[in-house]
N, C-alpha and C positions, 0 to 999 in steps of 0.2 A: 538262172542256170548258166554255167559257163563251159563254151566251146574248149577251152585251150587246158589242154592238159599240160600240166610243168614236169622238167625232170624228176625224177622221184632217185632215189639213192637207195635199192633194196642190198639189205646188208642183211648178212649169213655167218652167224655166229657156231665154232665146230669144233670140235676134240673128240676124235675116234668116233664118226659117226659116218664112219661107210656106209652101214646096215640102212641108213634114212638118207642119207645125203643126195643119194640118184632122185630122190622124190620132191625133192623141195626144188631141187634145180631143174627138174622139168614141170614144176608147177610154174616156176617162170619163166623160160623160154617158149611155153606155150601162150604166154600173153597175149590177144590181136595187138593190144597198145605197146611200142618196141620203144619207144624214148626213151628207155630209164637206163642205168650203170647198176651193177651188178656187183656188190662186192662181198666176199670172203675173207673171212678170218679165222685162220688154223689155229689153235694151240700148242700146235706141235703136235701131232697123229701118228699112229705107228700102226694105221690097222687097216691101210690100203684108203683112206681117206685122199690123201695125196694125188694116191694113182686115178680116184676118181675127179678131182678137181682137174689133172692135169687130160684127161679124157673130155674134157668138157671146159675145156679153156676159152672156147671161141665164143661163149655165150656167159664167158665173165669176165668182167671190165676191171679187176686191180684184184690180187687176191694176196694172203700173206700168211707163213706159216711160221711162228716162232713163240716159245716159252709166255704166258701170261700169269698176270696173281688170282683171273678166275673169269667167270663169266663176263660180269661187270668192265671191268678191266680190258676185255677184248672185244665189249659190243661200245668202247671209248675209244679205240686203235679204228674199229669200223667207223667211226665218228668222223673223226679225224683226215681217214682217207675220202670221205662219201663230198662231192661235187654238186649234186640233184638238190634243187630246192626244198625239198621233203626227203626224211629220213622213213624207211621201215624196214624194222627188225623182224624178218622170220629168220629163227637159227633153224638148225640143222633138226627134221623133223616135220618142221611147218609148213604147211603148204598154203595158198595163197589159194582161194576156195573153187573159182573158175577158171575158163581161159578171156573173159571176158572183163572180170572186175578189173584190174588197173584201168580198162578204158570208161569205164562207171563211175568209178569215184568220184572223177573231180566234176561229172555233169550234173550234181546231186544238188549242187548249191552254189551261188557266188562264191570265191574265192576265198579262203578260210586258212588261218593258222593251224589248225585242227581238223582233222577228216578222222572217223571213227567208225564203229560198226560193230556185226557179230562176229562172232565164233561158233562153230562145233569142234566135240572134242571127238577124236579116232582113238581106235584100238591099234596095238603094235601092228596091223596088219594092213592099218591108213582106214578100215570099214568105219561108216560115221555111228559111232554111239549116242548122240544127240547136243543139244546145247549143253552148256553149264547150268542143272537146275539148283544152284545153293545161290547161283548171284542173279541178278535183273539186269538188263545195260540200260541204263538210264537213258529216256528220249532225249532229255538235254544237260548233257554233262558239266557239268561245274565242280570246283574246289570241293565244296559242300559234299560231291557225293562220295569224295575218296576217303569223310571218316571214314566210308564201311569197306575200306581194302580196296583189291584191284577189282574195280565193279567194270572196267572195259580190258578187254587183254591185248598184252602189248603188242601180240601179233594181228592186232583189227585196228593201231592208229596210226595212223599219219602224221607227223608233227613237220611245220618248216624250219627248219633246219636255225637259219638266226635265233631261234626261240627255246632251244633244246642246248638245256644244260648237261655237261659231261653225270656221267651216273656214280654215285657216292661209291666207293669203295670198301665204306664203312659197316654198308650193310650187305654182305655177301648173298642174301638169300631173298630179300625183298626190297633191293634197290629199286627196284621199278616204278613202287608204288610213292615212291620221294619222287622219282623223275616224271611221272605224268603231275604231282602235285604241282612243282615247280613249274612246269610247261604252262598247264591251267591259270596260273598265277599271271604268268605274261601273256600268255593269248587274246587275242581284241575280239577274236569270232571262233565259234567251233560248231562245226556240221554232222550233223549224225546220217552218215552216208543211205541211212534203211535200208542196209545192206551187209548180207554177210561175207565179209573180206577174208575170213582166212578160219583153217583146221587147222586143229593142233594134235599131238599127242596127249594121252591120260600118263598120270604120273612122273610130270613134270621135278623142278630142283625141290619148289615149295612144298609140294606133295612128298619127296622122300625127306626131305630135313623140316619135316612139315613145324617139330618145339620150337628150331633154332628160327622157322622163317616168321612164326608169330611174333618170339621175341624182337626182332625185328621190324616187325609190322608194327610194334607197340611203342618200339622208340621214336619209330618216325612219325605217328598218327600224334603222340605226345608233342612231339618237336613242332607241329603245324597245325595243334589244335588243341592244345592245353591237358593237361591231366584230367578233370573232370569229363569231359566229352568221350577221351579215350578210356577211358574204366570203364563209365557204362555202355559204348556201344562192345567193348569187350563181356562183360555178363552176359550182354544177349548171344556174342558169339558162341560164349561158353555153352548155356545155356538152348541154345540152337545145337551144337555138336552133339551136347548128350541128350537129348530127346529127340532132335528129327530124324526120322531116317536118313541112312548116310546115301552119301551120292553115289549112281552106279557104277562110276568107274576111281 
């Protein structure tokens, strides 16, 4: 187990997200563990977003608000600026589960490329509706387990920072799931914190452009795992969607 907790670089991904913003930002300033930087990135806001970043300036370390090609695109500008050994992405919404996890993480295990964990997902009103019951998060993550999609979520990993490749642009809607491939790929060690790191909202990007983010999900699972592998864990999905019952939220 390790005493020393490293800078972490919590990066806050935003476009018109007054309505959640207040939340995510006091999910972190409530931290007991204060080492980290803090960074925001606007897309350009016009809905009192601003007015809330600039109300809460003193408990964010670089912030920036200008024109992007899209999500992707502005959690790479957060890249870019983040300092802290380790990178994590909660955009705007996300909250970071306790006041206590950033000081847990890193006691979980030796020193690791990789820190991960759970999630539950909330209702617009932040009330917890429960885990994700369509995915498992794997005890020990590896390459292997992201034929079956984002089976950890991105606001439950940790990655350091040398190791985290800029996010594909190519794929608007399920970049993500390339960029933990790619992480995996170079990581020496990864720890699964047995803990839950962070809530998120229901009905996320994947969730409304749910055709375009499969397609998606199909080029990249193709691209880093062959055609064969990806078909058939696709039928099962298929196949899974239209007989399971659907998830509650």
């Amino acid at each position: 187990m390790s005493s020393h907790i490293p800078k972490v670089s919590i990066i806050t991904v935003v476009y018109n997200g007054a309505s959640v913003l207040p939340k995510t930002i006091e999910s972190i300033r409530v931290q007991t563990f204060k080492d980290y930087e803090y960074i925001i990135v606007d897309g350009g806001s016009q809905d009192g977003t601003l007015d809330i970043i600039q109300a809460n300036n003193k408990y964010i370390t670089t912030w920036i608000s200008e024109k992007d090609k899209g999500l992707y695109d502005a959690m790479n500008k957060g890249m870019a600026l983040a300092k802290g050994e380790y990178l994590w992405f909660l955009n705007a919404g996300d909250l970071i589960y306790e006041p206590q996890t950033l000081e847990k993480i890193f006691t979980q295990c030796p020193p690791a490329d990789v820190y991960y964990g759970d999630a539950v997902i909330t209702d617009k009103n932040f009330n917890i509706i429960g885990k994700r019951d369509h995915k498992k998060l794997p005890y020990q993550l590896t390459v292997k387990n992201m034929l079956w999609g984002m089976v950890v979520c991105h606001q439950s990993i940790l990655v350091r920072k040398v190791i985290a490749p800029p996010y594909e642009l190519a794929y608007p809607y399920s970049s993500d799931i390339d960029w933990v491939i790619k992480v995996l790929q170079k990581a020496q060690t990864v720890c699964n914190t047995n803990l839950i790191l962070s809530k998120f909202q229901a009905g996320g990007i994947s969730a409304r452009k749910r055709r375009a983010s499969w397609k998606d999900r199909f080029l990249i699972l193709r691209k880093h795992f062959g055609i064969l592998p990806t078909l058939g864990v696709h039928i099962i999905f298929a196949l899974r969607y239209l007989f399971q019952p659907k998830p509650k939220y």
